[in-house]
MARLUM-856019 format. One record per residue: residue number from 0; residue in one letter; x, y, z of N, C-alpha, C in turn. Coordinates in steps of 0.1 Angstrom, whole numbers, plus 2048, in hexadecimal, padded with zeros to 3 digits. Example, Ala and Ser with C-alpha at 12.3 -4.5 7.8 and 13.67 -1.06 7.14 Angstrom:
{0,a,{884,7C7,84E},{87B,7D3,84E},{884,7DF,84E}};
{1,s,{880,7EA,847},{889,7F5,847},{881,800,84F}};
% end
This chain:
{0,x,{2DD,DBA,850},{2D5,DAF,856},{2CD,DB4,861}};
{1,x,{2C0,DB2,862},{2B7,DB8,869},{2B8,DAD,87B}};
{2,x,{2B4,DB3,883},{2B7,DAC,891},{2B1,DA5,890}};
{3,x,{2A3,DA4,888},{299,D99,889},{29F,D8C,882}};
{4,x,{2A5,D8E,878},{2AD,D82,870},{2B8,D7D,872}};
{5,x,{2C2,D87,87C},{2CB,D82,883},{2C8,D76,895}};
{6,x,{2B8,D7D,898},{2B3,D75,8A0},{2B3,D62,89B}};
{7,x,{2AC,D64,88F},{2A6,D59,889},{2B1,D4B,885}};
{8,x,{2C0,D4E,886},{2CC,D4F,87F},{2CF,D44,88D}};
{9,x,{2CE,D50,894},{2D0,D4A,8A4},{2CB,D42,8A9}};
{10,x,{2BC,D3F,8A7},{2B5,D37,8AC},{2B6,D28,8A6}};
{11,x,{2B7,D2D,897},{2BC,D1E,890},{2C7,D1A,893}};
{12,x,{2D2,D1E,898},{2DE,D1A,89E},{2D9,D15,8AC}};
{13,x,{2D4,D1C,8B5},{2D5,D16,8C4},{2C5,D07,8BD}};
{14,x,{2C1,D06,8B6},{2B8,CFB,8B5},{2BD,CEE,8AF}};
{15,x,{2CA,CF3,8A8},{2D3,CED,89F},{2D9,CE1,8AB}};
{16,x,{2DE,CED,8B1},{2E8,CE6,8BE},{2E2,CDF,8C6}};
{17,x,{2CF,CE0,8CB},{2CD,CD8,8D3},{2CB,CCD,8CD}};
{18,x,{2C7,CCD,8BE},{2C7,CBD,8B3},{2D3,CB4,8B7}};
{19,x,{2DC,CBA,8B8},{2E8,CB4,8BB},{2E9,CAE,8C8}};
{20,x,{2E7,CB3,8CD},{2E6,CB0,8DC},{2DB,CA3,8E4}};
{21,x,{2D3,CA4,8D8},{2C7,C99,8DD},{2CF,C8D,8D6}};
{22,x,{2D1,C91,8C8},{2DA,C86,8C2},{2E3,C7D,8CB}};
{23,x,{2EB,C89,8D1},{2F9,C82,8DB},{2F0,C7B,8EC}};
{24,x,{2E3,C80,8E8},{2E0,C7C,8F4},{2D6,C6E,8F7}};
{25,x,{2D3,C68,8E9},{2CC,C5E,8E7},{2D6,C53,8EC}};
{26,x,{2CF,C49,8F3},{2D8,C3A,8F7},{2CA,C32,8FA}};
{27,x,{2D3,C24,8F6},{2CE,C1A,8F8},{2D0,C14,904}};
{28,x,{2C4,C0F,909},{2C5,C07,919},{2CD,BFD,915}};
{29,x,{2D9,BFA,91B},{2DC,BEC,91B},{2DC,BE6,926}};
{30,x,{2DB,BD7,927},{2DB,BCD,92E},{2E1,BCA,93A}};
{31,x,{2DB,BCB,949},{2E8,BC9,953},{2E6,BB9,954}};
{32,x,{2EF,BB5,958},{2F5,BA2,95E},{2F9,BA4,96C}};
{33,x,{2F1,B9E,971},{2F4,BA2,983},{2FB,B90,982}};
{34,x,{308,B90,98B},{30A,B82,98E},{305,B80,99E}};
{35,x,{303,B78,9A2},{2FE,B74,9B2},{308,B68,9B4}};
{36,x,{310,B65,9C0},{312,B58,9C4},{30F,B57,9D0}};
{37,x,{305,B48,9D0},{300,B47,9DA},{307,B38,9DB}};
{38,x,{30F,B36,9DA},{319,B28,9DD},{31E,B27,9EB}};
{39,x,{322,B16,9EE},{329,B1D,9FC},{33C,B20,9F6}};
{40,x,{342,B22,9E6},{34E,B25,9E8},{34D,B30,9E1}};
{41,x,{359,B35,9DD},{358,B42,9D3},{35B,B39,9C3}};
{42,x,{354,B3E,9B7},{355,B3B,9AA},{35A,B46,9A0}};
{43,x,{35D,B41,999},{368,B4D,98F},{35F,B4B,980}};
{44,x,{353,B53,97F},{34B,B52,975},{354,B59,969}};
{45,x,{34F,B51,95E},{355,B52,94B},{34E,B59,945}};
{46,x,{350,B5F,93B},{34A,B69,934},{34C,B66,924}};
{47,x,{343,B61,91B},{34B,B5F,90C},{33D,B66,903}};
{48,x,{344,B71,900},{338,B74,8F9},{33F,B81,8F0}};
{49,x,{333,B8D,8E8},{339,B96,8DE},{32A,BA1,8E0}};
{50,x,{332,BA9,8DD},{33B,BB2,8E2},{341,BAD,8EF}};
{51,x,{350,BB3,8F2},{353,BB3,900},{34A,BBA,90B}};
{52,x,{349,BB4,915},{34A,BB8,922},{34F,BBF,92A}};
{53,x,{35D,BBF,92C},{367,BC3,931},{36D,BBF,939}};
{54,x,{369,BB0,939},{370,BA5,93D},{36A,B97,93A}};
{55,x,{373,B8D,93C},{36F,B85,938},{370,B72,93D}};
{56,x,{370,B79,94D},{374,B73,958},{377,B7A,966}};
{57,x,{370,B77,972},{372,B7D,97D},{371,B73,987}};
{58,x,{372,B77,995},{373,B70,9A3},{366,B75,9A8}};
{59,x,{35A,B6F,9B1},{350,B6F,9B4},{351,B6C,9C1}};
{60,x,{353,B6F,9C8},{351,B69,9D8},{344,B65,9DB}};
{61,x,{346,B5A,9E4},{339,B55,9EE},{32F,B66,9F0}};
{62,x,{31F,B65,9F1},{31E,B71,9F7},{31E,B78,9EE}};
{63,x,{321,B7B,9E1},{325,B87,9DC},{31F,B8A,9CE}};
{64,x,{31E,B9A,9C9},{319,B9A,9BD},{322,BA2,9B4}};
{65,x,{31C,BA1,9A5},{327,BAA,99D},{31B,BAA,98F}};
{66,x,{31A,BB8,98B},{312,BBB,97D},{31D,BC1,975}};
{67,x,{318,BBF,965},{31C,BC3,95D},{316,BC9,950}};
{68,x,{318,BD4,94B},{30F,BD5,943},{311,BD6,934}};
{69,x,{306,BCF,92D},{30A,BC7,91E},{302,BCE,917}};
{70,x,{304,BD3,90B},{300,BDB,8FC},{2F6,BD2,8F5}};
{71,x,{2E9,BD9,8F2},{2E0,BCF,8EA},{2E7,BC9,8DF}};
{72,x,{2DC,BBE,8DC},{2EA,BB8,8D1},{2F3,BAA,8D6}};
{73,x,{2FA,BAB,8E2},{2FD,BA3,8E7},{2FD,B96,8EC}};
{74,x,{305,B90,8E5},{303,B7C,8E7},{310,B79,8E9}};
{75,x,{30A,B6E,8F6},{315,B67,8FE},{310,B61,907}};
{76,x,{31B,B58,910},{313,B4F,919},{322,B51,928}};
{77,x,{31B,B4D,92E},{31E,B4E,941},{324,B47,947}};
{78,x,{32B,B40,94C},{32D,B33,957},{332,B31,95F}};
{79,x,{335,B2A,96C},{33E,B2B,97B},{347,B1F,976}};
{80,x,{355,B2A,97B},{35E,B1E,97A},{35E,B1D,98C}};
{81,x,{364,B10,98C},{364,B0A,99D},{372,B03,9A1}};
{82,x,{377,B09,9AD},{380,B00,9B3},{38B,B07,9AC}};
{83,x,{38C,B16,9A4},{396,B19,9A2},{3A2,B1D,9A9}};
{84,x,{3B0,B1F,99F},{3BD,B22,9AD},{3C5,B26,9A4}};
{85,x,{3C6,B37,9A9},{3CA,B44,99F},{3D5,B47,9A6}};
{86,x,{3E0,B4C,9A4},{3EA,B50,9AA},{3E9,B5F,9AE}};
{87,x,{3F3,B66,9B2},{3F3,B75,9B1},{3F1,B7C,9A4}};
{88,x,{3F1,B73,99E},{3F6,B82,98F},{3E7,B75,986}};
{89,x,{3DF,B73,98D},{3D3,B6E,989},{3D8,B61,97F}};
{90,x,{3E0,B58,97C},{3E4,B4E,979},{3DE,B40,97C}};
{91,x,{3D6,B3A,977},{3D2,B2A,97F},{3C9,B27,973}};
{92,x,{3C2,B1C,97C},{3B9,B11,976},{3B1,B0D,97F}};
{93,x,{3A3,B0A,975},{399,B04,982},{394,AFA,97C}};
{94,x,{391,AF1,989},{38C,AE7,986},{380,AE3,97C}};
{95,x,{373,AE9,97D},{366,AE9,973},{369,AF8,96E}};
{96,x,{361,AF4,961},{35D,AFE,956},{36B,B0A,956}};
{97,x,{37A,B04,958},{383,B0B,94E},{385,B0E,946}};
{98,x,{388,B1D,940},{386,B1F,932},{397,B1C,92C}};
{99,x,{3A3,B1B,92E},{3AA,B12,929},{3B7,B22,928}};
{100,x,{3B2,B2C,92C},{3BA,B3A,92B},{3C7,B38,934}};
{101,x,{3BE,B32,93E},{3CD,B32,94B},{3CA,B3E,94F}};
{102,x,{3C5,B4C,94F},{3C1,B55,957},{3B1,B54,95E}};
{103,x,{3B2,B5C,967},{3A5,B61,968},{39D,B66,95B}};
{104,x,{39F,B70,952},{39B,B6F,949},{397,B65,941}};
{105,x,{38F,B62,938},{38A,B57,930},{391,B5D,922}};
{106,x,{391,B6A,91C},{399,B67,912},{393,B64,908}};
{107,x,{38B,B67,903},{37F,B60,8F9},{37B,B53,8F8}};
{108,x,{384,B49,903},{380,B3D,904},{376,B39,909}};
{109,x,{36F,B2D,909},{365,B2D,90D},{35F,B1F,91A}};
{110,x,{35C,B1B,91A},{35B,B12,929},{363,B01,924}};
{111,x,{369,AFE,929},{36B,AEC,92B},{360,AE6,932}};
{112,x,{359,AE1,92C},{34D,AD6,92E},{355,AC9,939}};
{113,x,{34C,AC8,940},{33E,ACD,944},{33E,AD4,94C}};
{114,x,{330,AE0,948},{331,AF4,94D},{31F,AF2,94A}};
{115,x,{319,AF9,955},{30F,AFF,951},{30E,B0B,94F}};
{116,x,{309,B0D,944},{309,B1C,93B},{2FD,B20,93B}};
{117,x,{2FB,B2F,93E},{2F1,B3A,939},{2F5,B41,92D}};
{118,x,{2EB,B3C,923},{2EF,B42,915},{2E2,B51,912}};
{119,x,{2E8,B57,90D},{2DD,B64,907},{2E5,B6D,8FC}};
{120,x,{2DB,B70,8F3},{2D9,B75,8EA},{2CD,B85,8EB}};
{121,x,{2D5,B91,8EC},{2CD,B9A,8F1},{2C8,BA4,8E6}};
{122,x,{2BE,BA3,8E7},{2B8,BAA,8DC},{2B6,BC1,8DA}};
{123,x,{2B3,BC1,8CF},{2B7,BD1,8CE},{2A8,BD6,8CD}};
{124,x,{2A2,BD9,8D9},{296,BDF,8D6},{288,BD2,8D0}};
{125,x,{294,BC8,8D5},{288,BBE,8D0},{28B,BB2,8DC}};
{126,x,{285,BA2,8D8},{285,B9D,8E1},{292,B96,8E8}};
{127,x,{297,B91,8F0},{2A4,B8A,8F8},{2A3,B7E,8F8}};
{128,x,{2AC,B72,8F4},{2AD,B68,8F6},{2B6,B61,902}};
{129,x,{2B1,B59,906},{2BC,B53,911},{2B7,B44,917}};
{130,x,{2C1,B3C,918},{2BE,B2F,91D},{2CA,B2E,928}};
{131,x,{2C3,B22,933},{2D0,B1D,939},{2D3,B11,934}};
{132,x,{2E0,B0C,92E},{2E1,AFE,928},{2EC,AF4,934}};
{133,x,{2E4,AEA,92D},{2EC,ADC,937},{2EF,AD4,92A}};
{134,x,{2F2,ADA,91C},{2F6,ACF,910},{302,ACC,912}};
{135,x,{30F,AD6,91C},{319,AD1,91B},{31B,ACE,92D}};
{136,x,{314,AC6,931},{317,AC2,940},{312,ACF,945}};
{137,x,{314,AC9,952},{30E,AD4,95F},{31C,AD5,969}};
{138,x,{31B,ADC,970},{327,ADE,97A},{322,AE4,986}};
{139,x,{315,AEA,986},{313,AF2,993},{306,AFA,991}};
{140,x,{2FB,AFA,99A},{2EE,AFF,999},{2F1,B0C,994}};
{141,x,{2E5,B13,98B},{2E7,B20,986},{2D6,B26,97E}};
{142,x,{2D5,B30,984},{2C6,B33,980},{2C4,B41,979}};
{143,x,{2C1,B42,96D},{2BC,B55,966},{2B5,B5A,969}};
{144,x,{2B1,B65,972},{2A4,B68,973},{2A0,B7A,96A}};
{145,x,{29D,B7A,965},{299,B86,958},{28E,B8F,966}};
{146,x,{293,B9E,962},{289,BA9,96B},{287,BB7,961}};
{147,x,{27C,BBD,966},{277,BC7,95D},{27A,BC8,94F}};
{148,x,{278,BC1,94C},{274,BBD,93C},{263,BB7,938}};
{149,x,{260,BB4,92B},{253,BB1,929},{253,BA3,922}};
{150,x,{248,B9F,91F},{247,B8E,919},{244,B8A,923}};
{151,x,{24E,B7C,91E},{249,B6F,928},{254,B71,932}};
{152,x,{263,B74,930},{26C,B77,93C},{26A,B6B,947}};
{153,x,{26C,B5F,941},{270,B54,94F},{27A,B53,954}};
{154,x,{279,B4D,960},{285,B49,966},{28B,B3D,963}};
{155,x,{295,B3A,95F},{298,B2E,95A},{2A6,B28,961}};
{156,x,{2AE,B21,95D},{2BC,B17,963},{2B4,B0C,968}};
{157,x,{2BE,B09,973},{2BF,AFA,97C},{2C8,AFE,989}};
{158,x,{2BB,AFC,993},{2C0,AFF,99F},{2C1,AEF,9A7}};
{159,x,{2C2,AE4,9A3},{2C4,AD9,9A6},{2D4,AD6,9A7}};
{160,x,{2D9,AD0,9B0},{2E4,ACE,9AD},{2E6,ABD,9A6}};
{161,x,{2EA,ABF,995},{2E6,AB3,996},{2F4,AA9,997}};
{162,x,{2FC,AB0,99E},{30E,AA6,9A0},{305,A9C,9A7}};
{163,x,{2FF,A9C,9B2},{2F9,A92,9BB},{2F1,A89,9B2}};
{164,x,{2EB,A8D,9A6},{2E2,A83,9A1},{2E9,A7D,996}};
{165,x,{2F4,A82,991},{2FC,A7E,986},{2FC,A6B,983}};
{166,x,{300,A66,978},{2FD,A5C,979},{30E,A59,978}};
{167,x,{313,A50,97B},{322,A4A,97F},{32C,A4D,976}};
{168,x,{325,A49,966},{32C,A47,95D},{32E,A57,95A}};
{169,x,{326,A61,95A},{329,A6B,958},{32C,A77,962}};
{170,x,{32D,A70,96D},{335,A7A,976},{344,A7E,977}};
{171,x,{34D,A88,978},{359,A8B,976},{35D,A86,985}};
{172,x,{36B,A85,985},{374,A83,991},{370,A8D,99B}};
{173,x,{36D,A87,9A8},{36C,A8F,9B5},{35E,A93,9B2}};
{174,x,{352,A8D,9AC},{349,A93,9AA},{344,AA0,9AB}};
{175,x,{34E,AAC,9A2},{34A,AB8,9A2},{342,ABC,995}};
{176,x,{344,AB4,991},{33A,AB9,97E},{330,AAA,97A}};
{177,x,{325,AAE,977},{323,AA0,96B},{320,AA5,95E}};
{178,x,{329,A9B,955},{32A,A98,946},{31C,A99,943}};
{179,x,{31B,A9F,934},{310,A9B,92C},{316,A8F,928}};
{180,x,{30B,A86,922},{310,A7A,917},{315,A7C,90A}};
{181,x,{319,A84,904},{319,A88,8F7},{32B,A88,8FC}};
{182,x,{32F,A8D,90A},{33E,A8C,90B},{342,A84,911}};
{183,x,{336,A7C,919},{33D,A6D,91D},{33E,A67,916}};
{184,x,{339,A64,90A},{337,A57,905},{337,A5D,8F2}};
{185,x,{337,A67,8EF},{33E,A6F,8E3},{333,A64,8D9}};
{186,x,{328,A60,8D7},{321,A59,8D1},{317,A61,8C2}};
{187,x,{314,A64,8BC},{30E,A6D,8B3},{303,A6E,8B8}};
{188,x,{2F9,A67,8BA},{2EF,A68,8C3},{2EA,A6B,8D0}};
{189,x,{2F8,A70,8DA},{2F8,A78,8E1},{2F9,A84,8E1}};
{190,x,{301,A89,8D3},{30C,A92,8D2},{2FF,A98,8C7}};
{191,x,{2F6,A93,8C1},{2E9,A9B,8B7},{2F3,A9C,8A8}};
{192,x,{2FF,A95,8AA},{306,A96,89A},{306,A8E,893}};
{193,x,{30B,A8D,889},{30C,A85,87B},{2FE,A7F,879}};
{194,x,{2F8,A76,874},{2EF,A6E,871},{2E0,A77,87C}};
{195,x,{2E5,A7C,888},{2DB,A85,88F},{2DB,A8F,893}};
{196,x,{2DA,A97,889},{2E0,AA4,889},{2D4,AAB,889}};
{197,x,{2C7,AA8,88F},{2B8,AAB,888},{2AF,AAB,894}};
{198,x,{2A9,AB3,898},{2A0,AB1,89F},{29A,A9D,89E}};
{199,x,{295,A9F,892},{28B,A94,893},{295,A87,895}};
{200,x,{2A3,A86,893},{2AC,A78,893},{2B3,A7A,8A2}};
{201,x,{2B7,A85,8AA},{2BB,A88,8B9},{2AE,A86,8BF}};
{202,x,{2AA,A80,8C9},{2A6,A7F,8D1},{2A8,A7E,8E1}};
{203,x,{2A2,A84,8EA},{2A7,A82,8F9},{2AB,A74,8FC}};
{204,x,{2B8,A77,901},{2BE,A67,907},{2B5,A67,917}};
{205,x,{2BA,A5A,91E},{2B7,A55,92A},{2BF,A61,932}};
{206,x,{2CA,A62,92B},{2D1,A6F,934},{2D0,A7A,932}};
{207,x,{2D0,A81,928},{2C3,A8C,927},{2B9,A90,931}};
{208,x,{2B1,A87,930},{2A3,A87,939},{2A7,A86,946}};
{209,x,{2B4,A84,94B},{2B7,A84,959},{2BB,A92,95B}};
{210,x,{2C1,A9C,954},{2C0,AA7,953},{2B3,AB1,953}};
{211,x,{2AB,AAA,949},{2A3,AB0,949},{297,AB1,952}};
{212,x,{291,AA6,955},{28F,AA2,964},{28E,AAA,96F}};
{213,x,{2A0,AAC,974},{29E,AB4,978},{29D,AC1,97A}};
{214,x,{2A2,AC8,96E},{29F,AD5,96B},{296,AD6,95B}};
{215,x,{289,AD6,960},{282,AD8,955},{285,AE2,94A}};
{216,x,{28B,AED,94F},{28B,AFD,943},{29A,AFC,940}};
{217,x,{2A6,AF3,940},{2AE,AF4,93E},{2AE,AEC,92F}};
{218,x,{2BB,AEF,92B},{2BF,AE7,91C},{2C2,ADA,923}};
{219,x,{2C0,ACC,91D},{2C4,ABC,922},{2CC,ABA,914}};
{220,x,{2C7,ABF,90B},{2D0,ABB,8FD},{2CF,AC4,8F5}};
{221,x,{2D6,AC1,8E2},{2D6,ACC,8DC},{2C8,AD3,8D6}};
{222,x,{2C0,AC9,8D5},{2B3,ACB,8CD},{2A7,ACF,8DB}};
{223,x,{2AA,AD1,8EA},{2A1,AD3,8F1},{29D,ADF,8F0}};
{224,x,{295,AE6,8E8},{294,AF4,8E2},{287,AF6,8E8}};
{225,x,{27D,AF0,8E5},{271,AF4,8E9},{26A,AFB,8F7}};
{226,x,{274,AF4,901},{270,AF5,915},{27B,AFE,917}};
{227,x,{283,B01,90F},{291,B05,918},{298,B15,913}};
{228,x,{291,B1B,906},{293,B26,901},{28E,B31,906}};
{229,x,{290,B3E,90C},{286,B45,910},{287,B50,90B}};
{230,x,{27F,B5A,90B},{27D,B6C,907},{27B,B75,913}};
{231,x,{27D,B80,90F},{27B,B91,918},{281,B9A,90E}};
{232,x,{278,BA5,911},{27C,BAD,90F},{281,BB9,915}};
{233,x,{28C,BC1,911},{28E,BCA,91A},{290,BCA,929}};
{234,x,{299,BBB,92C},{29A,BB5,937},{2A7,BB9,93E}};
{235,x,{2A9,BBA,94E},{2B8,BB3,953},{2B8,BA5,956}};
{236,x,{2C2,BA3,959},{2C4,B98,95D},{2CC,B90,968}};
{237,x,{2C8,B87,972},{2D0,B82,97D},{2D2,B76,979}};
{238,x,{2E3,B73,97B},{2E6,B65,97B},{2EB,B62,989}};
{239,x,{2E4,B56,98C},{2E6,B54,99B},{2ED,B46,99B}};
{240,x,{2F9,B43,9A2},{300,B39,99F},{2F8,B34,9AF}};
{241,x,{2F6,B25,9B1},{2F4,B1E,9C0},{2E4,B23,9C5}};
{242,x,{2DD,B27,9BA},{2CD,B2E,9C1},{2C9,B29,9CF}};
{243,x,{2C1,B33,9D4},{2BA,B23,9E0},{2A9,B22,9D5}};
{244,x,{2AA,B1C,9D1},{29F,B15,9CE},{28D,B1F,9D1}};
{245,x,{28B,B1D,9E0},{27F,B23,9E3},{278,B31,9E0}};
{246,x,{286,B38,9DE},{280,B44,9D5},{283,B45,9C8}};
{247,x,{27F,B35,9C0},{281,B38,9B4},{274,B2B,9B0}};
{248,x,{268,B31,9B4},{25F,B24,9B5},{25A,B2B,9A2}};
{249,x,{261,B36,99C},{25C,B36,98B},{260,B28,986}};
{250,x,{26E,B24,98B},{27B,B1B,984},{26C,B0E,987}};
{251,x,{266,B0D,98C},{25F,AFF,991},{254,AFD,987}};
{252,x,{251,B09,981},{24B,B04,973},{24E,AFF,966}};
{253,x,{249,AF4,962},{24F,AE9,95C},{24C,AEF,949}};
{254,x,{240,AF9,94A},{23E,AFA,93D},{246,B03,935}};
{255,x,{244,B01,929},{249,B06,91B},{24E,B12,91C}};
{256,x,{256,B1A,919},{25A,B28,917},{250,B29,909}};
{257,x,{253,B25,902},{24A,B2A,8F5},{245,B1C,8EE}};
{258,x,{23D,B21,8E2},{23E,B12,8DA},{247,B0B,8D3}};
{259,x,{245,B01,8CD},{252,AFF,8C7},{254,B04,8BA}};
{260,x,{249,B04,8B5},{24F,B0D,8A5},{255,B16,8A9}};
{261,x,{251,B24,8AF},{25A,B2C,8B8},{269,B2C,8BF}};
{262,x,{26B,B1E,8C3},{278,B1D,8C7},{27D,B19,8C2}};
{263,x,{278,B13,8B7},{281,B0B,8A7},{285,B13,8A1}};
{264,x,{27F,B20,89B},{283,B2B,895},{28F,B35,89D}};
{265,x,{28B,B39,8A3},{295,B3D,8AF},{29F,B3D,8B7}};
{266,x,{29E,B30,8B7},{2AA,B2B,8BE},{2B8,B27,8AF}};
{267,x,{2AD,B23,8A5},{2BA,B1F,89A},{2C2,B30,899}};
{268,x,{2BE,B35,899},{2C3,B48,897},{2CB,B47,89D}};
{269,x,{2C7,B4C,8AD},{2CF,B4F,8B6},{2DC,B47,8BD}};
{270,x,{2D9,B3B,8BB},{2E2,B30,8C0},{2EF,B34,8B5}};
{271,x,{2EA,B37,8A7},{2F5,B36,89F},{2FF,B45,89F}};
{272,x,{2F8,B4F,8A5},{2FD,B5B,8A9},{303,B56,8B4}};
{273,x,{301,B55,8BD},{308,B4F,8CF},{318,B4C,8C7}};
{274,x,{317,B41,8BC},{320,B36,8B8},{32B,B43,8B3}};
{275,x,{328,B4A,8A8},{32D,B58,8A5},{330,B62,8A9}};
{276,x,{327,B65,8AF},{325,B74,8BA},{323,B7F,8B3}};
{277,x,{31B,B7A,8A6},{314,B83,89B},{309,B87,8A5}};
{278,x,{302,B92,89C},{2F6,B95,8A1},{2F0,B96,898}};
{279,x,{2E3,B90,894},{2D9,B97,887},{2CC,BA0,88C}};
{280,x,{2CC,BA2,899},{2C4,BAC,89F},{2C6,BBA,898}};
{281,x,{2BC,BC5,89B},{2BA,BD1,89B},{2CB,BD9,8A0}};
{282,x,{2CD,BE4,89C},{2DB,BEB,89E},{2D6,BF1,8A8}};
{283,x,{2DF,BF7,8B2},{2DC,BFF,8BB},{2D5,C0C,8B9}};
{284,x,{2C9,C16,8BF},{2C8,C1E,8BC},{2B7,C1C,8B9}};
{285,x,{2B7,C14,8B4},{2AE,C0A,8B3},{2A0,C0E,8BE}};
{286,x,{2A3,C0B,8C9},{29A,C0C,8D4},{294,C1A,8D7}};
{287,x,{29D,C27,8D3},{298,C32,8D9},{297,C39,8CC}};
{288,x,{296,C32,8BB},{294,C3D,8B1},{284,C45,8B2}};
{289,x,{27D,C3E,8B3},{272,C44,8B7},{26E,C4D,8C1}};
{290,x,{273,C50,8C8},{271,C5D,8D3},{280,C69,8C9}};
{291,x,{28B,C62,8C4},{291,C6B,8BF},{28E,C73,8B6}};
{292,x,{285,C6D,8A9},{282,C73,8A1},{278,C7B,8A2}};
{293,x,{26E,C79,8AC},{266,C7F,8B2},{267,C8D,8B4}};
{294,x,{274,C8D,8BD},{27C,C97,8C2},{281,C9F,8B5}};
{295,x,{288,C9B,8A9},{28F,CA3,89E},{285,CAB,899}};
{296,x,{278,CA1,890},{26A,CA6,88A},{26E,CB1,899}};
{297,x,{269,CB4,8A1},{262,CC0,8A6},{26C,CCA,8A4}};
{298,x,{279,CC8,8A4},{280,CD0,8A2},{284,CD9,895}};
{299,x,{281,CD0,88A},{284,CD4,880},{277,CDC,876}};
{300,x,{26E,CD4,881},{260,CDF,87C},{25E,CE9,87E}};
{301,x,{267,CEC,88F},{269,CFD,891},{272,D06,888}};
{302,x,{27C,CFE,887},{289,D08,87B},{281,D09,86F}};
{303,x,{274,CFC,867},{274,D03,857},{268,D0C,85A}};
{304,x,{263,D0F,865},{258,D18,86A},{25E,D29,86C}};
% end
């Protein structure tokens, strides 16, 4: 074997190895979740979603923050529980939005209504879904705010506290939560079932619109799809439990996230993945195949060269 061919032998091995290497070296951005509490107590936010986390319940002090970071793909929703009382070995119950575990952990469980929830659906190289909902009651101001991502990326929740504006019938004991109507009063036509199960047969109640009202970009019911759905791409995200309001004069815009054909289509998807913790998005890998293969082609055109 001539040096020159034994050179050639070589080079396709060390070009071999860096293929591999790019391979092992490709990754997908995922998602950080910054929590904020700006409350005056500490809240022990829930976690119910798929893939795991790596937790699925924590303690939040007054003052304080905590990120986590989530795999494209990922659907699940957020909430503060309040007024909890954990022992040493993390043991308790809290008063709003208990997930029913008895730990700090949630456990796959998911909130006891009434909980205001940040729900999202995160996409793979393509767009993000996410709403703040008040369809199962509210419990405590809470606002999304999406960064360095592209689209429309609003800010959305309810930074109103609406315990104070609750209406009697639907306020809980001690006025720390208010009921939606769908669980005070368990009616089909509150609840968007049986006989109105449809957009066009659900309609916003009186109590609804008192939600809605005051937080225009929030969910008030099941069918509020059109004001209350939003997109980004390629986003993080802050959930801020207790906002102050004035630095969140986006939240004070009353219009549309998208249209509603758009959020009709869209939301029926995603909502029903949230429900599952399916994903019908793009696979990982997804987002950086194009600079990858980029990378191979050049490589492989030097070896058949």
């Amino acid at each position: 074997m001539s040096p020159f061919s034994h050179h050639q032998h070589s080079s396709k091995r060390f070009f071999i190895f860096l293929l591999i290497l790019a391979f092992k070296g490709v990754e997908v951005k995922g998602t950080t979740f910054t929590f904020v509490n700006k409350c005056d107590q500490t809240v022990w936010p829930g976690i119910l979603g798929k893939p795991d986390l790596g937790t699925t319940g924590f303690e939040l002090k007054r003052g304080t923050t905590r990120a986590f970071q989530a795999p494209t793909g990922w659907s699940g929703r957020f909430w503060a529980r309040t007024a909890c009382k954990f022992d040493n070995s993390g043991h308790g119950t809290c008063a709003t939005g208990d997930c029913g575990s008895g730990e700090i952990n949630c456990n796959g469980n998911g909130a006891a209504p009434p909980a205001t929830l940040a729900e999202f659906t995160l996409g793979s190289g393509s767009q993000d879904y996410y709403d703040v909902s008040l369809v199962d009651g509210y419990n405590l101001p809470m606002v999304v705010e999406a960064t360095g991502g592209s689209g429309s990326c609003a800010t959305t929740g309810c930074s109103a506290d609406l315990n104070r504006r609750c209406p009697s019938e639907l306020s809980v004991e001690g006025g720390d939560a208010c009921q939606s109507a769908c669980r005070a009063f368990e009616k089909p036509e509150y609840c968007c079932s049986g006989a109105f199960d449809s957009p066009s047969t659900c309609k916003p109640s009186m109590y609804s619109q008192i939600f809605k009202s005051a937080c225009p970009k929030s969910y008030s019911y099941a069918f509020d799809d059109a004001s209350s759905t939003f997109t980004c791409t390629g986003s993080d995200y802050t959930v801020t439990f207790c906002p102050s309001s004035p630095s969140l004069k986006s939240l004070m815009d009353s219009g549309p996230g998208q249209s509603v054909e758009q959020a009709a289509v869209a939301t029926t998807s995603w909502i029903a993945n949230l429900a599952t913790g399916a994903s019908t998005r793009s696979q990982p890998f997804a987002a950086s195949k194009s600079a990858f293969f980029v990378a191979v082609t050049f490589i492989l055109s030097y070896l058949v060269y």
